[in-house]
PyMOL Python script that loads the backbone (N, CA, C, O; Angstrom):
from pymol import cmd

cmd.read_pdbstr("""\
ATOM      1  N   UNK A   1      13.848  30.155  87.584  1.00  0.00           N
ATOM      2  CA  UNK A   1      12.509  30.357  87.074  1.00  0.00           C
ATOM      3  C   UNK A   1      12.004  29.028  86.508  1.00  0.00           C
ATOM      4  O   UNK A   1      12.782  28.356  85.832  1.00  0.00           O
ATOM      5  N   UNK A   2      10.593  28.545  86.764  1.00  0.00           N
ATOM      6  CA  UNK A   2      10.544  27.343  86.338  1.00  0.00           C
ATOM      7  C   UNK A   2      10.138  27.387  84.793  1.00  0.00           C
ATOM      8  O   UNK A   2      10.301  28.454  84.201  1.00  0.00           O
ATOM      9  N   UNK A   3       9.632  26.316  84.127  1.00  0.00           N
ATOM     10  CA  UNK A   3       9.851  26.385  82.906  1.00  0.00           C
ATOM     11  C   UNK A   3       7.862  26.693  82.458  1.00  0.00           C
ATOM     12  O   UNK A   3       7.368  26.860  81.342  1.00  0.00           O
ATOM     13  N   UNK A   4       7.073  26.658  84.015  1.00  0.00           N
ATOM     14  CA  UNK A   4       5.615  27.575  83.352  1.00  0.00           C
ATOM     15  C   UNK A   4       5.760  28.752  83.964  1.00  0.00           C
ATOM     16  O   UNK A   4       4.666  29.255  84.220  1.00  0.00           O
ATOM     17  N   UNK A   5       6.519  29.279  84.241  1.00  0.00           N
ATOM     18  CA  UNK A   5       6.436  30.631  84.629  1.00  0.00           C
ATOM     19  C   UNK A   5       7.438  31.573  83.716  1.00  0.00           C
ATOM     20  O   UNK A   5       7.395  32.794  83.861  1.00  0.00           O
ATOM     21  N   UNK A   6       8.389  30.932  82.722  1.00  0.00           N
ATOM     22  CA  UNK A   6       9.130  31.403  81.720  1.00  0.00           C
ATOM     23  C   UNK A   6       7.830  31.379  80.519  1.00  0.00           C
ATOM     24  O   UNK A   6       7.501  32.328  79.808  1.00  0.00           O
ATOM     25  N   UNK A   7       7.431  30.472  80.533  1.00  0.00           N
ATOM     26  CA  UNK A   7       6.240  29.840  79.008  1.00  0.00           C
ATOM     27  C   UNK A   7       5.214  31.344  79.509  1.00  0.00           C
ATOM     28  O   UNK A   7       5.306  32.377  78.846  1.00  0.00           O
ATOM     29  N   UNK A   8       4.204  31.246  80.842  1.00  0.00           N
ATOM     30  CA  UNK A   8       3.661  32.764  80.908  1.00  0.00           C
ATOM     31  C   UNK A   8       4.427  33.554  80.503  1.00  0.00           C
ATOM     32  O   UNK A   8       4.371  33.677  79.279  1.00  0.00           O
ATOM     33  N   UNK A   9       5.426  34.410  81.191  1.00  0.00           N
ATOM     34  CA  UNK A   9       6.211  35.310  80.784  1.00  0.00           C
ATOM     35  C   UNK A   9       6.160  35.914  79.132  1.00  0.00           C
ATOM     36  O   UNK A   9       5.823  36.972  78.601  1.00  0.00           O
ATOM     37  N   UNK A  10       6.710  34.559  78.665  1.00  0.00           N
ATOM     38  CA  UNK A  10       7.142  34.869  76.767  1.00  0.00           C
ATOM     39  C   UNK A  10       5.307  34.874  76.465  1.00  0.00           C
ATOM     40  O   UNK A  10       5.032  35.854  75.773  1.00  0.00           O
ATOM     41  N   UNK A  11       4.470  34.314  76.700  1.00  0.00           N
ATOM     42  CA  UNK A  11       3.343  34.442  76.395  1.00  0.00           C
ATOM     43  C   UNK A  11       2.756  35.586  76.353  1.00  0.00           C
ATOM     44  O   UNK A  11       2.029  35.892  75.408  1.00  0.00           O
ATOM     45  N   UNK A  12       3.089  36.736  77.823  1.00  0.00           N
ATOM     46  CA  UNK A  12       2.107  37.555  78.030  1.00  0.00           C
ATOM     47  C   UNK A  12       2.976  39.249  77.176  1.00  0.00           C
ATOM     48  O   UNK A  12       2.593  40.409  77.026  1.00  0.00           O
ATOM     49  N   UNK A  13       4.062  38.594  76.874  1.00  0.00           N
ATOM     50  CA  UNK A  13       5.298  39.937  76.234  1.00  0.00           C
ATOM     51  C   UNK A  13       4.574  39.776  74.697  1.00  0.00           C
ATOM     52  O   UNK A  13       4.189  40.866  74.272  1.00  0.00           O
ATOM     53  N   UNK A  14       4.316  38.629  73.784  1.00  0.00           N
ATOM     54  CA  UNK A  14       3.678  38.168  72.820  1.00  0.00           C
ATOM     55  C   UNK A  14       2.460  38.515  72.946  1.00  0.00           C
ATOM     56  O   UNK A  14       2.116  39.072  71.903  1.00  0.00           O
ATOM     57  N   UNK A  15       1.445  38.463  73.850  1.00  0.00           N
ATOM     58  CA  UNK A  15       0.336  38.727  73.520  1.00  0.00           C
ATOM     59  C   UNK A  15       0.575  40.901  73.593  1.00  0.00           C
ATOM     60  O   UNK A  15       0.007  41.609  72.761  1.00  0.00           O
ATOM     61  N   UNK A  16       1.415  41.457  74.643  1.00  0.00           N
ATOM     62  CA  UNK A  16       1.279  42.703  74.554  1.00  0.00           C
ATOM     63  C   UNK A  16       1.760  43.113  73.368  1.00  0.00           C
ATOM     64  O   UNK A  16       1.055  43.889  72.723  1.00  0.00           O
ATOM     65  N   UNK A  17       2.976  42.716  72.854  1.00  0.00           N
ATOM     66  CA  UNK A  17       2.985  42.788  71.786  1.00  0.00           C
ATOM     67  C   UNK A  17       2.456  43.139  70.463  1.00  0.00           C
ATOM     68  O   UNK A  17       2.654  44.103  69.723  1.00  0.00           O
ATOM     69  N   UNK A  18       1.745  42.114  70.374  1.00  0.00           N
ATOM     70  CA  UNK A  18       0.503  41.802  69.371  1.00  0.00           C
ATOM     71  C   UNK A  18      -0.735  42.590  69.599  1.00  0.00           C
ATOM     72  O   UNK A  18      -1.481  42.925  68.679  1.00  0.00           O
ATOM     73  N   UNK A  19      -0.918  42.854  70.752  1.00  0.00           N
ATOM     74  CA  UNK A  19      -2.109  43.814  70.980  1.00  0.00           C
ATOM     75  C   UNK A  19      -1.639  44.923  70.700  1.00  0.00           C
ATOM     76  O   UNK A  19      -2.379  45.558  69.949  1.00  0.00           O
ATOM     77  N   UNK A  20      -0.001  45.831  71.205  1.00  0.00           N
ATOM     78  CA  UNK A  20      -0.147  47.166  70.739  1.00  0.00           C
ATOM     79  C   UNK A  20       0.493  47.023  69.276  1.00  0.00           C
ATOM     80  O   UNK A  20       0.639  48.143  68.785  1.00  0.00           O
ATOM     81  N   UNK A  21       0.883  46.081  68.500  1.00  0.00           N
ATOM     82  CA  UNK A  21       0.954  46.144  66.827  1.00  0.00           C
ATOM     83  C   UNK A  21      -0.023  46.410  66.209  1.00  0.00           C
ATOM     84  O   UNK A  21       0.059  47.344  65.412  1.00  0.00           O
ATOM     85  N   UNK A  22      -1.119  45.787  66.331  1.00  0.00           N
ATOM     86  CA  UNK A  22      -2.822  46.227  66.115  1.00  0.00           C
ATOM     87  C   UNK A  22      -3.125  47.509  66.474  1.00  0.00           C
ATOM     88  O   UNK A  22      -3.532  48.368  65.692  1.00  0.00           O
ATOM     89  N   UNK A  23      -2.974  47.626  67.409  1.00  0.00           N
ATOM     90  CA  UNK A  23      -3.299  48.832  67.811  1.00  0.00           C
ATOM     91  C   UNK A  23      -2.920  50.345  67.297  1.00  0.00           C
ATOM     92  O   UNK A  23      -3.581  51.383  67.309  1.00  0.00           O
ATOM     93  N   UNK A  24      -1.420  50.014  66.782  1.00  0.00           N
ATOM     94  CA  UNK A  24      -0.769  50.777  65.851  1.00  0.00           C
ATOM     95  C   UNK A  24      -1.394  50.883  64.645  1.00  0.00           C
ATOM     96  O   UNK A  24      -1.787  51.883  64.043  1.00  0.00           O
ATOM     97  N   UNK A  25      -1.451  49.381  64.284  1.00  0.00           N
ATOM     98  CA  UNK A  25      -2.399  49.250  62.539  1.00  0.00           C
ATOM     99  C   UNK A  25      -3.494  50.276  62.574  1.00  0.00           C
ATOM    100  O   UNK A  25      -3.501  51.305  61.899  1.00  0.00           O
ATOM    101  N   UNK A  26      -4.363  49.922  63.373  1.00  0.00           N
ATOM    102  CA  UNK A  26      -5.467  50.522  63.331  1.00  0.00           C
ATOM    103  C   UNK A  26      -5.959  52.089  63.810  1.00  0.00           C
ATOM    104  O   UNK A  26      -7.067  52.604  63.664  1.00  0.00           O
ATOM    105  N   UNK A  27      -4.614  52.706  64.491  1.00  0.00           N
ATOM    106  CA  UNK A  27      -4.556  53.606  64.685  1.00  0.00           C
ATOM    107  C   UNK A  27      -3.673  54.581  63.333  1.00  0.00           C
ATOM    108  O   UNK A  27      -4.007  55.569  62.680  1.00  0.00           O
ATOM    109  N   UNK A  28      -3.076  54.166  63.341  1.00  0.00           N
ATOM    110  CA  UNK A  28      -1.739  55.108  62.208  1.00  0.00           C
ATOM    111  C   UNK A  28      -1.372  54.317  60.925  1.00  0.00           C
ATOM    112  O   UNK A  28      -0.941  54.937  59.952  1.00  0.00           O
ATOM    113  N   UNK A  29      -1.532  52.915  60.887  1.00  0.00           N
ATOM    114  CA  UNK A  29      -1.810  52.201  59.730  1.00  0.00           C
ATOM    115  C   UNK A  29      -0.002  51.924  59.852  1.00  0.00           C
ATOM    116  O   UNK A  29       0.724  52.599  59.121  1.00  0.00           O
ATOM    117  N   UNK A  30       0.472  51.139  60.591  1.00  0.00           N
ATOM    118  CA  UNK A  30       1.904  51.307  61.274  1.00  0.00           C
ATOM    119  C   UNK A  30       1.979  49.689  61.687  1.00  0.00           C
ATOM    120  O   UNK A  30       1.303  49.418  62.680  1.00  0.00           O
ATOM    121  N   UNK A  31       2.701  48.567  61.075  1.00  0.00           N
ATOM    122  CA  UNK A  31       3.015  47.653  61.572  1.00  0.00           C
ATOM    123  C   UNK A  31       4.503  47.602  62.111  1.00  0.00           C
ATOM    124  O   UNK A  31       5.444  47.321  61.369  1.00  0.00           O
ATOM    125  N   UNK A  32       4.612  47.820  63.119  1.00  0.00           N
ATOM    126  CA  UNK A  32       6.046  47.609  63.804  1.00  0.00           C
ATOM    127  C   UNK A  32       6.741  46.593  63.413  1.00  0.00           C
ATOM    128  O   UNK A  32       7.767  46.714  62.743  1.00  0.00           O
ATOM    129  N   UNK A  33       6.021  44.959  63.968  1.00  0.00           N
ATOM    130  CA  UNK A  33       6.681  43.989  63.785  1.00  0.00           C
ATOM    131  C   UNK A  33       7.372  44.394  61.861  1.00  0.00           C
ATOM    132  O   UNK A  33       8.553  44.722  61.754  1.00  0.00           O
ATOM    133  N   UNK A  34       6.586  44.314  60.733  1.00  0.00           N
ATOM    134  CA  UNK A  34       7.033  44.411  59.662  1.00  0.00           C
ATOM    135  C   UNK A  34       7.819  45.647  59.334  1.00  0.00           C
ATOM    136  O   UNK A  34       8.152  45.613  58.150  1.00  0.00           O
ATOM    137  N   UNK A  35       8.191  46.608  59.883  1.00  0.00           N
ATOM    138  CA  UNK A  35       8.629  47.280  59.614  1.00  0.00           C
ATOM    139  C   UNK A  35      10.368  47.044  60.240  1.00  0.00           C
ATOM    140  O   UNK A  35      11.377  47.393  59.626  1.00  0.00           O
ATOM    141  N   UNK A  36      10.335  46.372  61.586  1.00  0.00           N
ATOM    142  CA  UNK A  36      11.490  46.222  62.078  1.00  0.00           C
ATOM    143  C   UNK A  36      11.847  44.987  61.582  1.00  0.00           C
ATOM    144  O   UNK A  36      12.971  44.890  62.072  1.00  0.00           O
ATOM    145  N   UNK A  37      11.645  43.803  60.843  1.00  0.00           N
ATOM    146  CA  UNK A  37      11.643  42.644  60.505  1.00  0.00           C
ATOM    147  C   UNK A  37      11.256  42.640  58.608  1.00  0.00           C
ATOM    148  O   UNK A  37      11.689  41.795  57.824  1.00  0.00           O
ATOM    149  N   UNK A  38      10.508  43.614  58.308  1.00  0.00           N
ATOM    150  CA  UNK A  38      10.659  42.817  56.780  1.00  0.00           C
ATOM    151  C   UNK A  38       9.079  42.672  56.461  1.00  0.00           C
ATOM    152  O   UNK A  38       8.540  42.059  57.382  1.00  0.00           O
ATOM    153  N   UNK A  39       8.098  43.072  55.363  1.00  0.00           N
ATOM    154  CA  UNK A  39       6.913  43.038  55.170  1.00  0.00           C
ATOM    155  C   UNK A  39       6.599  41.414  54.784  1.00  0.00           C
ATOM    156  O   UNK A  39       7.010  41.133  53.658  1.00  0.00           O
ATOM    157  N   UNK A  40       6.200  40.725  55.227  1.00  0.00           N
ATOM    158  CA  UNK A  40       5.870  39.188  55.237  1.00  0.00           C
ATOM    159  C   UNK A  40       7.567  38.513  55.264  1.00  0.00           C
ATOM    160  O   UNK A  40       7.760  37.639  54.418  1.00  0.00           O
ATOM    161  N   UNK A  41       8.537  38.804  55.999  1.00  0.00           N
ATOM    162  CA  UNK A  41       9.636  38.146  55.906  1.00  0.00           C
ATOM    163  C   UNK A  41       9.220  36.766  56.908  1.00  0.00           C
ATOM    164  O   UNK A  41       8.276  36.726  57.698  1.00  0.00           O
ATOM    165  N   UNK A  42      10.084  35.811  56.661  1.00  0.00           N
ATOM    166  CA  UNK A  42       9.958  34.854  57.501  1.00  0.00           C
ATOM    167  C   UNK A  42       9.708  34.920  59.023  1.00  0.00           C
ATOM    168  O   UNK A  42       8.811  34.315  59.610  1.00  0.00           O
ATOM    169  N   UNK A  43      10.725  35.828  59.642  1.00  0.00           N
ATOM    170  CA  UNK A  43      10.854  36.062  60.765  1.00  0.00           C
ATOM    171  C   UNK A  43       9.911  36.421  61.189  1.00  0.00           C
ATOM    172  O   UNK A  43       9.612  36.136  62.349  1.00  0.00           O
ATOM    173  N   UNK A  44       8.945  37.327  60.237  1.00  0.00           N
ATOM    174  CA  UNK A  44       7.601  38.457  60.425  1.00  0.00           C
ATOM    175  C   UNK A  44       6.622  37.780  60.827  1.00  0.00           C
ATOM    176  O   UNK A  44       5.965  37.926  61.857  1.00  0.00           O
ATOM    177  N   UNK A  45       6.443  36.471  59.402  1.00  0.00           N
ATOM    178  CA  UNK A  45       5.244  35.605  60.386  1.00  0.00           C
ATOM    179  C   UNK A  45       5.791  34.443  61.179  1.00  0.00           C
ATOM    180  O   UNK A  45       4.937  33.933  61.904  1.00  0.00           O
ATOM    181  N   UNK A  46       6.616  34.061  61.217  1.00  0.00           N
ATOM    182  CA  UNK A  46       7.011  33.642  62.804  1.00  0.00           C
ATOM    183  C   UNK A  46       6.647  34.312  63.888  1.00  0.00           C
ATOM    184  O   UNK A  46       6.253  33.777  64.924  1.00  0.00           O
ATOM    185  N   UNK A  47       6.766  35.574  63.692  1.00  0.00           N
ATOM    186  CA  UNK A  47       6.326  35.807  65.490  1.00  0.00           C
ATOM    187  C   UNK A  47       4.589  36.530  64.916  1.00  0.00           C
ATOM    188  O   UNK A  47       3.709  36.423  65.770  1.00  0.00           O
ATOM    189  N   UNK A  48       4.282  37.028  63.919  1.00  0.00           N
ATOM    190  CA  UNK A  48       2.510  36.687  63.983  1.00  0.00           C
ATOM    191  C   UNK A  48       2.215  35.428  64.343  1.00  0.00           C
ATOM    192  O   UNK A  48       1.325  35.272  65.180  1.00  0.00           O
ATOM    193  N   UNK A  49       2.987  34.125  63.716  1.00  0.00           N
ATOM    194  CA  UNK A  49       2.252  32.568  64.311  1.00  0.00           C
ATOM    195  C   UNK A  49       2.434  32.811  65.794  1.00  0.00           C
ATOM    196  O   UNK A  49       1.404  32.950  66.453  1.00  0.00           O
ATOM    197  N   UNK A  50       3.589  32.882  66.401  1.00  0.00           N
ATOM    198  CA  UNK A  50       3.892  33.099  67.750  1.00  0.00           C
ATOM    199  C   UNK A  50       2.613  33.921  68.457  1.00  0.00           C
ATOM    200  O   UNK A  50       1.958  33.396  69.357  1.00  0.00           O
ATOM    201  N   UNK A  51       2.389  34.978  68.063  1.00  0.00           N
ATOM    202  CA  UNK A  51       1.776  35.930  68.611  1.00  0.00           C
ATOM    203  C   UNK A  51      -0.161  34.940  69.377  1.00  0.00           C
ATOM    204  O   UNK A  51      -0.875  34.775  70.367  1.00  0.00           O
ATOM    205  N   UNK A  52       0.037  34.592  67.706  1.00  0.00           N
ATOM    206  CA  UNK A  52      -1.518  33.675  67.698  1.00  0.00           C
ATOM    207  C   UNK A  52      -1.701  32.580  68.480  1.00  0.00           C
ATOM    208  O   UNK A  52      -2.707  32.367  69.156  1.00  0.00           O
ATOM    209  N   UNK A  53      -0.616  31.791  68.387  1.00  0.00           N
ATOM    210  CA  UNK A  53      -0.264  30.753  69.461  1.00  0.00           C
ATOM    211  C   UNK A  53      -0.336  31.072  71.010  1.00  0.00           C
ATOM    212  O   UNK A  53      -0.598  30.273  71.909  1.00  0.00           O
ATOM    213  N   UNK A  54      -0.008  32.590  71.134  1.00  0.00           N
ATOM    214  CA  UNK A  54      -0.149  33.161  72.310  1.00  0.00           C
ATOM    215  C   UNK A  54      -0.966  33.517  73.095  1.00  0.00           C
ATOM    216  O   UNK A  54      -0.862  33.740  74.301  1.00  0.00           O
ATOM    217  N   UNK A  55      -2.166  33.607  72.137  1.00  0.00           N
ATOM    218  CA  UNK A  55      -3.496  34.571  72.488  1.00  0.00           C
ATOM    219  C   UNK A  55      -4.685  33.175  72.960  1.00  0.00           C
ATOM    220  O   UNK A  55      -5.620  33.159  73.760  1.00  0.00           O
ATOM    221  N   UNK A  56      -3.984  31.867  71.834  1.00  0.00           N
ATOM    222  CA  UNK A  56      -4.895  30.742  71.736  1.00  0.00           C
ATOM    223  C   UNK A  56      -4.419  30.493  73.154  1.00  0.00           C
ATOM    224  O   UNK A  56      -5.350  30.801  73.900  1.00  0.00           O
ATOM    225  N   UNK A  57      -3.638  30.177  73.673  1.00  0.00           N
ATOM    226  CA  UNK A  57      -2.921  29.847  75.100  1.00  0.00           C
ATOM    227  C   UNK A  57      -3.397  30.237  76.147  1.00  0.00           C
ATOM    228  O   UNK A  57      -3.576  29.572  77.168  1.00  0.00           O
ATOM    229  N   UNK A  58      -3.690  31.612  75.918  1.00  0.00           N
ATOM    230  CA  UNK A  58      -4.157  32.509  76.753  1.00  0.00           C
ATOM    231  C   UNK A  58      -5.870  32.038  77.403  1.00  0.00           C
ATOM    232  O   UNK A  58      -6.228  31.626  78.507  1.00  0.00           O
ATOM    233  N   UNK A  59      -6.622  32.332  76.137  1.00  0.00           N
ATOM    234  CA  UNK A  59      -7.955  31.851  75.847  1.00  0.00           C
ATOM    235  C   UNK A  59      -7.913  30.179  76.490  1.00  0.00           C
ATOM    236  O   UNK A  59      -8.278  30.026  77.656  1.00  0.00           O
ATOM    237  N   UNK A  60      -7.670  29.529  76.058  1.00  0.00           N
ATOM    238  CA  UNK A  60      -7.444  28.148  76.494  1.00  0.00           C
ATOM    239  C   UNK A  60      -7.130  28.099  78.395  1.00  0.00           C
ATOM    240  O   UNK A  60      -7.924  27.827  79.296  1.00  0.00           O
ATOM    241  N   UNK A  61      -6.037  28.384  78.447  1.00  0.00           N
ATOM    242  CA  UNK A  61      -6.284  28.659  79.972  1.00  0.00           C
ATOM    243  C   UNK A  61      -6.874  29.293  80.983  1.00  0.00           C
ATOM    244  O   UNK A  61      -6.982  28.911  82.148  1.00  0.00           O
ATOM    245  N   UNK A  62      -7.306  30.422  80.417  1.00  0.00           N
ATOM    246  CA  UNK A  62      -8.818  30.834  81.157  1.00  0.00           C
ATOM    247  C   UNK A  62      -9.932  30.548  81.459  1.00  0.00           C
ATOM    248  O   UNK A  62     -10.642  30.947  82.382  1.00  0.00           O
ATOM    249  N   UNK A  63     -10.283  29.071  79.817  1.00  0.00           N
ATOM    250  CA  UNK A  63     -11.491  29.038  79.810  1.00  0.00           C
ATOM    251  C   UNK A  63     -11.339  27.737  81.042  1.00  0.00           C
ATOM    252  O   UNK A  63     -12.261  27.456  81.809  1.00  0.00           O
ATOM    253  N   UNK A  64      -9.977  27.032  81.038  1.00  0.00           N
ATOM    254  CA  UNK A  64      -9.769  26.009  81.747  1.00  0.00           C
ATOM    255  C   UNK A  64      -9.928  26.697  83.427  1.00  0.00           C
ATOM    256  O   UNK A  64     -10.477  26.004  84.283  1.00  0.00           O
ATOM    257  N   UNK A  65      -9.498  27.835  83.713  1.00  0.00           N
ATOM    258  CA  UNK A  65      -9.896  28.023  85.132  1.00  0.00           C
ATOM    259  C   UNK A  65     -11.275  28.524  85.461  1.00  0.00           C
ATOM    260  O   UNK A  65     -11.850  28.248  86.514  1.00  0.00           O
ATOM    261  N   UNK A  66     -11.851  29.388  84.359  1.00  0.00           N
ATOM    262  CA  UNK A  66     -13.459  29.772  84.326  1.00  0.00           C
ATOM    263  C   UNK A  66     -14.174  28.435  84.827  1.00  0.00           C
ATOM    264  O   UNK A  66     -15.076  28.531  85.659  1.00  0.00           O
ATOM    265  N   UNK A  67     -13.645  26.746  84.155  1.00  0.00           N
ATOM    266  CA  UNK A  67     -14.718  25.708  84.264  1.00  0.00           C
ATOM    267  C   UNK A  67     -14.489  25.507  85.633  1.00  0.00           C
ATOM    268  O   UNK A  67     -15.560  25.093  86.076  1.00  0.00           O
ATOM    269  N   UNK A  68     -13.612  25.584  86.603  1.00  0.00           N
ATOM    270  CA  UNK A  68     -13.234  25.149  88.044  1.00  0.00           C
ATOM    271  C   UNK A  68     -14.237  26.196  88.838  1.00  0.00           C
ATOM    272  O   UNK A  68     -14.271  26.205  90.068  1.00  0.00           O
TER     273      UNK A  68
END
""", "prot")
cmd.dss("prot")
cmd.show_as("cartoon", "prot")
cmd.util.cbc("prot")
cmd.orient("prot")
């Protein structure tokens, strides 16, 4: 596997992720990540930064193929 098709991969598991954690919040008031990890534990916002980093990535490369 090359090393942008591993980087998508972990990107798009992070962004689903993060979309159905929200989705939980806002449905049942239910944070997974903190609940399996620890309410603001380190690890917790490590993968919220992760998550965000993910979404910016995302956004960023779209807007880069939208301009082509």
């Amino acid at each position: 596997m090359s090393n942008k098709k591993l980087l998508e991969t972990i990107v798009f598991i992070l962004v689903v992720v993060g979309g159905l954690n929200w989705g939980l919040v806002g449905l049942f008031k239910i944070d997974v990540v903190a609940v399996i990890f620890g309410e603001m534990a380190a690890l917790t916002r490590i993968i919220y930064v992760a998550v965000g980093l993910s979404a910016a990535y995302k956004l960023a490369t779209k807007m880069k193929v939208a301009k082509k």
